[in-house]
N, C-alpha and C positions, 0 to 999 in steps of 0.2 A: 837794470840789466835785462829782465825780462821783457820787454819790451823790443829789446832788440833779438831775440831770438827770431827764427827762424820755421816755424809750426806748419803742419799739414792736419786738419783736425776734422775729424769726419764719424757721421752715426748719430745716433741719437741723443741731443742734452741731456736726457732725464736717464740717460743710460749710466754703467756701471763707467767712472773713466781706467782707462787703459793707456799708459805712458809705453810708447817703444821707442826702443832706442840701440841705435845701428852702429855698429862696427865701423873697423879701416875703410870697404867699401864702400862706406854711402848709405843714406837714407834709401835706394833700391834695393839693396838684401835684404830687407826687413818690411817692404812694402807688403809683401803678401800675410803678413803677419798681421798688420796694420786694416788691412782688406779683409782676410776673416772675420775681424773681433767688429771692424763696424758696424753689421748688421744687427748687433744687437748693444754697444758700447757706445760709451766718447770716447774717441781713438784718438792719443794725443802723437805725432809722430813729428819730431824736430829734428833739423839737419843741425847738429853741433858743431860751433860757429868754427869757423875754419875751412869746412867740407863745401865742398860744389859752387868754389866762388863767394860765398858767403866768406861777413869781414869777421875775425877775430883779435874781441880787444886786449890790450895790452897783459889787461891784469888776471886772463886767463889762459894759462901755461898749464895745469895737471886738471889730471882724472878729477880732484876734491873740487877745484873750483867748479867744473862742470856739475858737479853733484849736487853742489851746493845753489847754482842756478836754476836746475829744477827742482829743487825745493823750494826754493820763491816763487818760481812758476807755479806748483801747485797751491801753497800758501795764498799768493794772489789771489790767485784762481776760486778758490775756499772751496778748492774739489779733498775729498777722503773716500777711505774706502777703494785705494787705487789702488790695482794689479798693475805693477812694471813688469814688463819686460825688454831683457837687455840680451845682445847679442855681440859676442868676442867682446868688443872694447867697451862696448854697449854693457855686456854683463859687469863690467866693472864698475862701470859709472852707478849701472843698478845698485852692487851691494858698498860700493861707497853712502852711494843714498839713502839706504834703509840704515845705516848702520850713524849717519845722521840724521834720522826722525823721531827725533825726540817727541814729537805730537802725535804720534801714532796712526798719519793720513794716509799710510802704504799698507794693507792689508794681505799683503801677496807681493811674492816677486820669485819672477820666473830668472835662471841664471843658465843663460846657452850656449856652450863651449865657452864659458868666459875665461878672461884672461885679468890677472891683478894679483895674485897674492905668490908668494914665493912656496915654490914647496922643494925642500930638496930630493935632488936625482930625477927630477922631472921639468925640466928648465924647458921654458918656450922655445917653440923652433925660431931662428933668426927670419923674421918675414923679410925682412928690409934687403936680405940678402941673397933672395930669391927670385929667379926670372918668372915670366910668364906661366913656363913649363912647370917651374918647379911649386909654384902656388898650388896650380892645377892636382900634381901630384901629391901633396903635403896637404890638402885644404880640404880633397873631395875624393869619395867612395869609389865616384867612376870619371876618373881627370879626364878622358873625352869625351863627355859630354860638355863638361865645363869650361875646354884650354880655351882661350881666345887669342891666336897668333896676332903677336902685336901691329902686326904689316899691315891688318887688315883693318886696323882703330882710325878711324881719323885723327889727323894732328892734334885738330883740339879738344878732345875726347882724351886724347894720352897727357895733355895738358894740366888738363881737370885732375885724372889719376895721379899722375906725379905730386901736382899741388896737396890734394886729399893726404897721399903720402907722405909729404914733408908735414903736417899740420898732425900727422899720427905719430910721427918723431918727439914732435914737442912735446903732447900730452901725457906718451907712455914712458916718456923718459930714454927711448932708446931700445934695441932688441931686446933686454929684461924682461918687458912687457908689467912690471910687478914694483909693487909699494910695500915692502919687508914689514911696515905696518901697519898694513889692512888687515892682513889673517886674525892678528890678536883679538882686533875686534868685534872679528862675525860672531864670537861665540853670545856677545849680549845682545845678538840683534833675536826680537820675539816673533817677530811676524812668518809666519808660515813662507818656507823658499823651497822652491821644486829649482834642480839641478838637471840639465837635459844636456844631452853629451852624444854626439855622433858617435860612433867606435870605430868608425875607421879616421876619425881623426888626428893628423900626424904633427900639426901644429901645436894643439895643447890636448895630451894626451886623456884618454880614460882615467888614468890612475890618476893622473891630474886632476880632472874632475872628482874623481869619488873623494877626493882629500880635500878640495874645492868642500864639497857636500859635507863634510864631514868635522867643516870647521866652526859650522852653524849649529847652533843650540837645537834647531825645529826646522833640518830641513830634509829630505829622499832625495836621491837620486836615480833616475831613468836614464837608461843608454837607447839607442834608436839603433837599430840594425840596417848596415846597407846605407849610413850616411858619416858625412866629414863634418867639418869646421862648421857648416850651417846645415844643419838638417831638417829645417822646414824648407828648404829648396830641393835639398835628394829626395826625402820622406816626408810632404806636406798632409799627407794623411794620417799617418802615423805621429807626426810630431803635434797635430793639432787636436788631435783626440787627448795627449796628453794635456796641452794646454788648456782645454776645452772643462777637462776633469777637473783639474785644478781651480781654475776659472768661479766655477762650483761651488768647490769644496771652501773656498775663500774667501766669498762676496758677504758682504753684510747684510745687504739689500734683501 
């Protein structure tokens, strides 16, 4: 199955690896993420089969198979000592993944407005049930900067997003966004987790996050000021100095 993935991999071999891994939108929200860390990492960044025209096979329907994929990939790979980071769907697949590493190759994982575990009175906003506009306003700090009037997509550009969208359906189950049996298990994951949370995020809330955070044995939580749903795009400054510390604080090397 690794084989068939789908990789962007860039930075140094002898560097620290760095698995990112992208949300609803696409391998593109997370590029600059990807961009930061290669100057001094192996940046591993895979488009999760499904997304951008890529095929996805039969026998991967949920967030665990995806998990479970990169873990062979790094297994393969015979990389350790990996910082994940995941963002919105991306963070789920992350703490899916640590919470299956048994071999202890994840040393860090970064978890970014993610979405996956159920908490109650703080239920995901229904993305699927959202226009343009309301993305915009649910997703980000400052929605004009960010609306993109769909009039103005090319056809096959709105193509691509529709498809990415149906293949987001499948994985998260549905507007839930959540596996009632994830939570249980964050609390035996060991590996150091930093929890990064926009606050103006309307999608999956702060409080969301801090219970997110707070489900992990060993992990803090930082909010970013002045950012939504992905806030290395509002606050790339500010979110990467976090990343940056941790980075640090984490590596084995």
């Amino acid at each position: 199955m690794t084989s068939e993935l789908t990789l962007t991999e860039s930075g140094p071999a002898a560097g620290r690896p760095v698995l990112v891994l992208h949300g609803g939108g696409g391998p593109a929200t997370v590029a600059p993420i990807a961009e930061h860390f290669a100057t001094t990492a192996r940046t591993l960044l895979p488009t999760h089969p499904g997304w951008n025209g890529t095929s996805r096979p039969d026998g991967l329907t949920r967030v665990a198979d995806l998990a479970a994929a990169y873990l062979r990939l790094l297994r393969d790979r015979h990389l350790s000592d990996v910082l994940v980071i995941g963002s919105s769907l991306g963070g789920w697949i992350g703490a899916e993944l640590v919470t299956a590493d048994t071999e202890g190759l994840i040393s860090g994982v970064v978890l970014m407005n993610a979405v996956g575990i159920q908490v109650d009175g703080e239920p995901i906003r229904d993305f699927f049930a959202l226009d343009a506009r309301g993305v915009a306003e649910y997703a980000y700090h400052d929605p004009e900067r960010f609306y993109v009037d769909p009039a103005t997509v090319p056809a096959e550009r709105l193509a691509v997003i529709q498809a990415n969208m149906a293949t987001l359906r499948v994985y998260s189950g549905g507007p839930a966004m959540n596996d009632p049996a994830l939570r249980p298990r964050l609390a035996a994951v060991t590996a150091p987790t930093l929890v990064v949370w926009g606050e103006s995020d309307r999608i999956a809330t702060p409080a969301y996050g801090k219970e997110y955070s707070a489900s992990f044995g060993n992990a803090r939580f930082e909010a970013v000021a002045e950012a939504g749903h992905l806030p290395h795009l509002e606050q790339p400054a500010r979110t990467f100095a976090l990343l940056d510390a941790f980075a640090a604080e984490t590596g084995r090397r």
